[in-house]
N, C-alpha and C positions, 0 to 999 in steps of 0.2 A: 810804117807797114806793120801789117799785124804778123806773129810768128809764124801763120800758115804760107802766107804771104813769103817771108823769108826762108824759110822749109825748100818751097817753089823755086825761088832763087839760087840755092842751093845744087837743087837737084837741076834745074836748066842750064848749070852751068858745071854740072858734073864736079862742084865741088866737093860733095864727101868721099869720092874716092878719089879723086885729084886735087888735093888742098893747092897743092903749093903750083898750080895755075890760075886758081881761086885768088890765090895772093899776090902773085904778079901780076894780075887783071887788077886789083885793087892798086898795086903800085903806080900803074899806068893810070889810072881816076884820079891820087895824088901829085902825078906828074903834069898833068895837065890843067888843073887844078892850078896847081904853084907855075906852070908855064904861061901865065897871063900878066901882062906886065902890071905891077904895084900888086898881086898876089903869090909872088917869091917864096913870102915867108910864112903866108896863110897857114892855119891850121884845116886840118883834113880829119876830125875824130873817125867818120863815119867810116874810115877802112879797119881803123883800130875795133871798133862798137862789129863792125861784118867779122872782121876777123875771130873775136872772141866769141859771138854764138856759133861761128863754125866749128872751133872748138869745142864746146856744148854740146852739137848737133854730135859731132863725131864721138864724143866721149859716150854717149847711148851703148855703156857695157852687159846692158841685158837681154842684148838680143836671143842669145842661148832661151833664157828663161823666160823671156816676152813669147816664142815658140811654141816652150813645152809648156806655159800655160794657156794655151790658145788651141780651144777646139777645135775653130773650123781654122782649117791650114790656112784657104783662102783669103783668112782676116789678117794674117802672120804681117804683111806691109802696111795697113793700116794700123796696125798693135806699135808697130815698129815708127812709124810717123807719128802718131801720136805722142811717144816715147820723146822723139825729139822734136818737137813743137814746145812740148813742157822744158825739154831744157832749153831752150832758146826762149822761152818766158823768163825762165828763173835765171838766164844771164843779163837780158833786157831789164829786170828789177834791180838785178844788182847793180848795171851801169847807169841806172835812173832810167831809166827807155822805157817802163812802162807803157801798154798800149793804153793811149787815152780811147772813150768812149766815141764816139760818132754824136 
């Protein structure tokens, strides 16, 4: 998924202001996941890899200043999605998750 893509995800599932349903909805992707017989012990990165850009996403501390450098008010949520698009890049690089090209 590209970071806009997960931004979306994010937001359709009221994750930035309700993490930690965010994360019991991921526990529950792990739990079913490992409830299929002979994958018990499976690994599951893809909650950990969600987890950590929501982190990201939420950590966007410049909302203040994302604000009062923005003209038109109007643009204020796009200033602010953009903000976290990028840090959900720059978690995706760090975890190797780069988005490949199309």
């Amino acid at each position: 998924m590209k970071s806009s893509t997960i931004l979306r995800l994010f937001r359709d599932t009221d994750a930035l202001r309700r993490p930690e349903r965010f994360r019991l909805m991921l526990a529950t992707c792990v739990a079913d996941a490992r409830g299929r017989l002979g994958f018990e012990q499976a690994s599951y990165p893809q909650a950990d890899w969600l987890g950590t850009m929501l982190d990201a996403a939420r950590q966007v501390d410049r909302l203040s200043a994302i604000a009062a450098a923005c003209e038109d008010k109007q643009r204020i949520p796009a200033e602010v999605d953009a903000a976290r698009v990028q840090a959900i890049a720059v978690a995706r690089k760090e975890l190797g998750l780069a988005a490949k090209p199309l």
